[in-house]
C-alpha positions in Angstrom: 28.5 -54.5 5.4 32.2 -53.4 4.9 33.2 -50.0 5.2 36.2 -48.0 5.6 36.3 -44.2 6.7 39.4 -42.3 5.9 40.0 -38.8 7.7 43.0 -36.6 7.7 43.6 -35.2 4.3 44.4 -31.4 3.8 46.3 -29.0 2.7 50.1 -28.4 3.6 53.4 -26.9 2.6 56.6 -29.1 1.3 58.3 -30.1 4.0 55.1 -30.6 6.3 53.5 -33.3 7.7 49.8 -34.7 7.6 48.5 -38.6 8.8 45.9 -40.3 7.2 43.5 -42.3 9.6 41.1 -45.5 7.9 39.0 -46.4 10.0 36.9 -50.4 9.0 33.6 -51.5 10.0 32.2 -55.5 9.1 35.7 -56.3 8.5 38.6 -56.7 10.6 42.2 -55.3 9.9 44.3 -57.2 12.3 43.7 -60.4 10.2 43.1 -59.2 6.4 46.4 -57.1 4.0 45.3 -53.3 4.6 47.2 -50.8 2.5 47.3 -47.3 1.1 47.0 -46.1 -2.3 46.5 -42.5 -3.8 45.8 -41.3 -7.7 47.4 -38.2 -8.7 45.5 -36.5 -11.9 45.8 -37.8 -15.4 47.6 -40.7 -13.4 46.9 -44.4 -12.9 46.7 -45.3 -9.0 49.4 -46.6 -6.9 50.0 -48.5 -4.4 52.0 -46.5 -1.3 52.3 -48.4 1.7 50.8 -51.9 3.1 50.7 -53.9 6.4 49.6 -57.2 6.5 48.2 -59.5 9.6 51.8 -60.0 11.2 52.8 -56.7 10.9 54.9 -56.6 8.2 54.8 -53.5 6.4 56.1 -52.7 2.6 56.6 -49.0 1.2 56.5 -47.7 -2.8 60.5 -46.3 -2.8 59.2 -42.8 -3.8 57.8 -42.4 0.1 60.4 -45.2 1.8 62.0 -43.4 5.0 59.3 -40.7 5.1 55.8 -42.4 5.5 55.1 -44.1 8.1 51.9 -47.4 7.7 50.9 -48.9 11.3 47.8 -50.5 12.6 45.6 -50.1 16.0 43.9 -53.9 16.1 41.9 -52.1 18.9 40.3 -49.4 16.8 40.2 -51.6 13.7 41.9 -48.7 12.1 45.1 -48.0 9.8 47.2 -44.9 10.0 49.3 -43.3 7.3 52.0 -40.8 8.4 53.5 -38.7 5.8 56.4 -36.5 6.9 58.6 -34.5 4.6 55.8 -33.9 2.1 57.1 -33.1 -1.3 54.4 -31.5 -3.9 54.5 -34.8 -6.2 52.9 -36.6 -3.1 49.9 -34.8 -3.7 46.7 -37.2 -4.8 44.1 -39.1 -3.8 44.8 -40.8 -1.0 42.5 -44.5 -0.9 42.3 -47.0 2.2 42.2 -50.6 0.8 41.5 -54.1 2.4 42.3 -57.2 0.6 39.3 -59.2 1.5 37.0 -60.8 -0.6 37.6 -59.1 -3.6 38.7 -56.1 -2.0 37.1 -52.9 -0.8 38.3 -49.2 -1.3 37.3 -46.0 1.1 35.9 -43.0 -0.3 39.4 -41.3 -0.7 40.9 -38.2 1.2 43.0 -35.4 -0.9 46.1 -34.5 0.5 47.5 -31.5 -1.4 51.3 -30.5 -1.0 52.4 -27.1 -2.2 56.0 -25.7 -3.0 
């Protein structure tokens, strides 16, 4: 059974700095595309950041030079650091794994105030 735990969401003034942890069980990051997406309100979801098996990572321009995707193939777990929060980056923030037809974590909230 695949699951993926994300942890690390809060609360946190513009300019701060939060990371986002997804943690996957019955499936295995080091070999299947993991990303991160979030949903603001009234807003369709997006696709921020993704890593794929060699390491390769891509970035939505509206977080390029501030977040931060990587991968521990030991924990079977992907990390998101956000620095230099701005309040539009607040949303939903949902783990992803491309494999089989894809699975989503529960989501986390990260919420960025001016």
């Amino acid at each position: 059974q695949v699951q993926l735990v994300e942890t690390g969401g809060g609360s946190v003034q513009a300019g701060g700095s939060l990371r986002l942890s997804c943690a996957a069980s019955g499936v295995v990051f080091s070999i299947n595309p993991g990303g991160w997406y979030r949903q603001a309100p009234g807003k369709q979801r997006e696709l921020v950041a993704s890593i794929i098996s060699s390491g390769s990572t891509n970035y939505a321009n509206s977080v390029k030079g501030r977040f931060t995707i990587s991968r521990d193939n030991a924990k079977n777990t992907v990390y998101l650091q956000m620095n230099s929060l701005k309040p539009e980056d607040t949303a939903v923030y949902y783990c992803h794994i491309a494999f089989g037809g894809g699975y989503w974590g529960q989501g986390t909230q990260v919420t960025v105030s001016s």
